[in-house]
C-alpha positions as a printed Julia matrix, in Angstrom:
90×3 Matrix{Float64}:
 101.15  117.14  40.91
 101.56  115.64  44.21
 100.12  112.61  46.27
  97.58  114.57  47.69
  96.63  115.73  44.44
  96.38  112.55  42.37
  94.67  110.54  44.93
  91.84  113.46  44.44
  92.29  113.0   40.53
  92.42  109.49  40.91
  88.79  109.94  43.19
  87.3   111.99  40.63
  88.1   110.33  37.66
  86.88  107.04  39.28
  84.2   107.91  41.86
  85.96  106.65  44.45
  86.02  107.84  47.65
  89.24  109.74  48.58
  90.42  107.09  51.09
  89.62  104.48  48.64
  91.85  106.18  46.18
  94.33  106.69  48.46
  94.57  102.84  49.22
  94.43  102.13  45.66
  97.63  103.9   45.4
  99.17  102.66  47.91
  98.47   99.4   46.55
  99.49   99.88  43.37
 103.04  101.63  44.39
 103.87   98.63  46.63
 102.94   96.06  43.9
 105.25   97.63  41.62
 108.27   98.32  44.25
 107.27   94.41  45.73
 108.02   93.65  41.62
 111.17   95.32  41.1
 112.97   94.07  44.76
 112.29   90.64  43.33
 114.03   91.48  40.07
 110.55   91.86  37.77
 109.92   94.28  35.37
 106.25   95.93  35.33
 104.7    96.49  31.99
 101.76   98.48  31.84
 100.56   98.58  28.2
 100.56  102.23  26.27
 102.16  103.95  29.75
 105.72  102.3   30.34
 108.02   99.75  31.65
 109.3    99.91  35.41
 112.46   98.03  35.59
 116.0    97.75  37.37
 119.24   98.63  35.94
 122.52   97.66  37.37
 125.19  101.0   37.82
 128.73   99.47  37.84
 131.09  101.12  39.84
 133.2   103.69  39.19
 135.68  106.8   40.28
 133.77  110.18  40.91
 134.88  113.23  42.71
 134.31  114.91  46.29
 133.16  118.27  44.53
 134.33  119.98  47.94
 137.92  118.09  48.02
 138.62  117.53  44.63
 139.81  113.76  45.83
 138.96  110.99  43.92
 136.49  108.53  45.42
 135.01  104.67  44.82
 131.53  104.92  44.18
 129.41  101.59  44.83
 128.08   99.44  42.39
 124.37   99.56  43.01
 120.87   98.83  40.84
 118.51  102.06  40.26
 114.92  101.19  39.34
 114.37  103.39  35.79
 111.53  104.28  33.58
 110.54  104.18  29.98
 107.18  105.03  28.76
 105.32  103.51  26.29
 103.91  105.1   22.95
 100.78  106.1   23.98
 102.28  107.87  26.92
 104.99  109.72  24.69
 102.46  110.82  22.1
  99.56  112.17  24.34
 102.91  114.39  25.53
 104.06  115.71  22.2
């Protein structure tokens, strides 16, 4: 599924018009990135936890050289859904 198509799954399920939808998304995905650029974690009860993780650095490989490299210490926003979410799934 794509934008496109939830923002028409997010219309129908609502009745909401399209561009409403659309906005509502929107919203709702800068809310959560506004959340984890301050450090937050989002908790949305049943679905899952957005949070940020810190990567340490480390050596990796240039798979075309074969040299070693640095890699960057960086953060990576992750995902883990909730129990609802993982048992509508199985």
């Amino acid at each position: 599924m794509n934008k496109s198509e939830l923002i028409n799954a997010i219309s129908d399920a609502s009745g909401l018009s399209k561009a409403d939808a659309g906005r509502a998304l929107d919203a709702t995905t800068s809310s959560i990135t506004a959340a984890l650029k301050g450090g937050d974690s989002v908790s949305l009860i049943g679905f899952g936890t957005f949070s940020v993780k810190a990567r340490a650095a480390r050596a990796g490989r240039n798979p075309q050289t074969g040299e070693t490299i640095q890699i960057k210490a960086s953060n990576v926003p992750s995902f883990k859904a909730g129990k609802s979410l993982k048992g509508s799934v199985n």
